[in-house]
Wavefront OBJ file of the C-alpha trace (Angstrom):
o trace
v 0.000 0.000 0.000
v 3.062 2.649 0.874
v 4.404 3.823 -2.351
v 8.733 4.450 -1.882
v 9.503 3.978 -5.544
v 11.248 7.397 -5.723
v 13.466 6.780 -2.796
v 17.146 5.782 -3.799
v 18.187 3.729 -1.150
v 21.957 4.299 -0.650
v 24.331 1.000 0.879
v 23.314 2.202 4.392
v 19.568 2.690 3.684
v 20.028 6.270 5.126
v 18.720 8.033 2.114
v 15.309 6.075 2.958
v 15.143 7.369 6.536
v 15.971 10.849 5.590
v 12.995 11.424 2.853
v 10.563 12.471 4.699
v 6.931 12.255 3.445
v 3.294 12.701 4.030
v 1.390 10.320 4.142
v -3.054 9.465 5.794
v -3.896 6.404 7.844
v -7.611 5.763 7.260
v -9.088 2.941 9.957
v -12.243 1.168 10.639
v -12.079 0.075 14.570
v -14.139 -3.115 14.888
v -18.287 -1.472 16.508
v -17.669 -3.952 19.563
v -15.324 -1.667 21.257
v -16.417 0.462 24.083
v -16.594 4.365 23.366
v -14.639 4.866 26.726
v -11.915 2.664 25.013
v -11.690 4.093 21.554
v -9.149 6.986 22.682
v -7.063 3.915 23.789
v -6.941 2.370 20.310
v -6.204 5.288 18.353
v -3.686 6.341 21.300
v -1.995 3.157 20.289
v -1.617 3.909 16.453
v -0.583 7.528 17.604
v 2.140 6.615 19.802
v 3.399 4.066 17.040
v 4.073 7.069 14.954
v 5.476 8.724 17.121
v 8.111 5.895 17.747
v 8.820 6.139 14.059
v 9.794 9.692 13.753
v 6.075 10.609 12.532
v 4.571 14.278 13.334
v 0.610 14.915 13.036
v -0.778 17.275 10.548
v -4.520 16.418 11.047
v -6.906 13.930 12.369
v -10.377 13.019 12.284
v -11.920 11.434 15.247
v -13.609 8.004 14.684
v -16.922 7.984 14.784
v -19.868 5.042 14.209
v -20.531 4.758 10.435
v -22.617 2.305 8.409
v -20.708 0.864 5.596
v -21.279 0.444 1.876
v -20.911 -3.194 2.271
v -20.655 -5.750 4.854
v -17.264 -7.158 5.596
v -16.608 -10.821 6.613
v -13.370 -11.703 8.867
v -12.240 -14.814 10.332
v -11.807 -14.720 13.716
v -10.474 -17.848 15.019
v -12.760 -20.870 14.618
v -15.664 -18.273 13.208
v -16.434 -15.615 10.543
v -17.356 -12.790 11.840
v -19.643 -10.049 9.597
v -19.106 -6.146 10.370
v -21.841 -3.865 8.557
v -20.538 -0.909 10.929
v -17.479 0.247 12.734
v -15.733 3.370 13.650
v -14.085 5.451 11.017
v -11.135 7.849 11.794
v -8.219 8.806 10.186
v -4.430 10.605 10.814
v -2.595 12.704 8.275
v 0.998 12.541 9.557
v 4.584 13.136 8.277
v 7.227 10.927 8.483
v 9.936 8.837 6.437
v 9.216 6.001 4.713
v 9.860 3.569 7.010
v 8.090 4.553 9.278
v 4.979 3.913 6.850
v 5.988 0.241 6.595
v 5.828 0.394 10.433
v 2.170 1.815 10.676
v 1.054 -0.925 8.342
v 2.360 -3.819 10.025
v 1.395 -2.555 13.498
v -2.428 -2.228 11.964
v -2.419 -5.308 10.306
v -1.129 -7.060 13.831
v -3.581 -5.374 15.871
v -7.024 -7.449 16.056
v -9.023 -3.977 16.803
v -8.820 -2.422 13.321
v -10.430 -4.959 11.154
v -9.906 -2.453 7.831
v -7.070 0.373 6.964
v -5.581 1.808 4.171
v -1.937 3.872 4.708
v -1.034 6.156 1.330
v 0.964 8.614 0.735
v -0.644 11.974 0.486
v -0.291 15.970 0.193
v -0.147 18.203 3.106
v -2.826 20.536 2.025
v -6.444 19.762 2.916
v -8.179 17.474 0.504
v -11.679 17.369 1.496
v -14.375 17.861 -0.424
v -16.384 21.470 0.775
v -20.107 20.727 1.019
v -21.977 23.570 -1.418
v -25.533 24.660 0.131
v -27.758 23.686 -2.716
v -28.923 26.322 -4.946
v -32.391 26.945 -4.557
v -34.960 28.801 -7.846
v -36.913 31.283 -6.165
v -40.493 31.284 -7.491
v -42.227 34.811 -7.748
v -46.334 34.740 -6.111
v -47.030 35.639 -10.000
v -45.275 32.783 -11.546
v -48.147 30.328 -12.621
v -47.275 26.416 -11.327
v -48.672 24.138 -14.262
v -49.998 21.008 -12.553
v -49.671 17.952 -14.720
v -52.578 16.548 -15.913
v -53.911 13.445 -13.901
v -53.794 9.765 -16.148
v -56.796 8.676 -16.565
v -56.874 4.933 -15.920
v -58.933 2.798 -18.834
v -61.085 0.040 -17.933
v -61.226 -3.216 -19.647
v -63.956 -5.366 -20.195
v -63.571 -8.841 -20.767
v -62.245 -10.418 -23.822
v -63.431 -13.655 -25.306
v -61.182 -16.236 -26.916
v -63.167 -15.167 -30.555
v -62.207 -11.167 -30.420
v -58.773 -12.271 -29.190
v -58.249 -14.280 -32.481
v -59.510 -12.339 -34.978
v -57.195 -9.300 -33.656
v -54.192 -10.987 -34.165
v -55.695 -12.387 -37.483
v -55.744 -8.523 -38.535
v -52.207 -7.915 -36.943
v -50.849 -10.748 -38.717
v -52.461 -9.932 -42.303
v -51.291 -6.490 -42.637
l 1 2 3 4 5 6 7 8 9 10 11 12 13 14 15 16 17 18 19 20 21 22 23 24 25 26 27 28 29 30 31 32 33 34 35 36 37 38 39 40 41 42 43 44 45 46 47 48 49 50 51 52 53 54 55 56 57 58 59 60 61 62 63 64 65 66 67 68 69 70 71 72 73 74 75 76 77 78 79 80 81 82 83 84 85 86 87 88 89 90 91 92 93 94 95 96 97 98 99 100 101 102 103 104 105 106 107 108 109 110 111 112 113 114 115 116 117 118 119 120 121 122 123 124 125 126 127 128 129 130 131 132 133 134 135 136 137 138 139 140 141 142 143 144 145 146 147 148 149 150 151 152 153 154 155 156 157 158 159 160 161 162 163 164 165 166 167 168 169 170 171 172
């Protein structure tokens, strides 16, 4: 998932430690996990980049979201199905090691059952929500109604009209 194909590694690998980069940690924390200890878990991944030389640039908070899709994970002797968990994420800059790090620690650690570590720009991404734009409507404007369907009634057919119309179809 970490992307170092621009780093030239040198004999020492010291090149690879001094590039430093920026990259996002996005996380879904499995929904079984207490509120109280969530700050725990993401304390966790926080001080594990900070062991790898990692500063913070932003984070979001995880908070209870539905997902898109449910996600099955074996757990032992079971399968497990998640249709909900807590999503956060960190924005944090460090060398590319240390994004190797981050990985292996969330893959190792049975509380985040997804997460996706990239590399990234420092700037804020986001998407801004736009109000939506509104038509105003004057009290002269005129609002055409659209004309109600009227629904037909059939009567019965008999076996005799039934032929002789596709007779006349099939002629023509």
């Amino acid at each position: 998932m970490v992307d170092d194909v621009a780093v030239e590694i040198s004999e020492t690998g010291a090149a690879e430690n001094a590039v430093l980069r920026i990259y996002e940690v996005g996380y879904h924390i499995i929904p079984d996990t207490k509120e109280e200890e969530l700050e725990k878990v993401v304390g966790a991944m926080r001080s594990e980049i900070e062991k790898a030389g990692g500063n913070f640039i932003a984070e979001g908070a995880p908070s209870m979201t539905k997902l898109s899709y449910p996600i099955s994970l074996r757990e032992g002797e079971k399968s497990v199905e998640y249709d909900r968990g807590y999503f956060g994420w960190i924005k944090f800059e460090a060398p590319v090691a240390a994004a190797r790090t981050i990985e292996s620690f969330l893959k190792q650690n049975r509380s985040f059952f997804r997460f996706i570590v990239f590399q990234t720009v420092r700037e804020d991404t986001r998407a801004k929500m736009k109000a939506p734009q509104l038509r105003e409507v004057k009290r002269t404007d005129v609002i055409k109604q659209v004309p109600r369907r009227i629904e037909e009634t059939s009567a019965p057919v008999s076996e005799e009209d039934l032929e002789k119309a596709l007779q006349d179809i099939t002629t023509e």
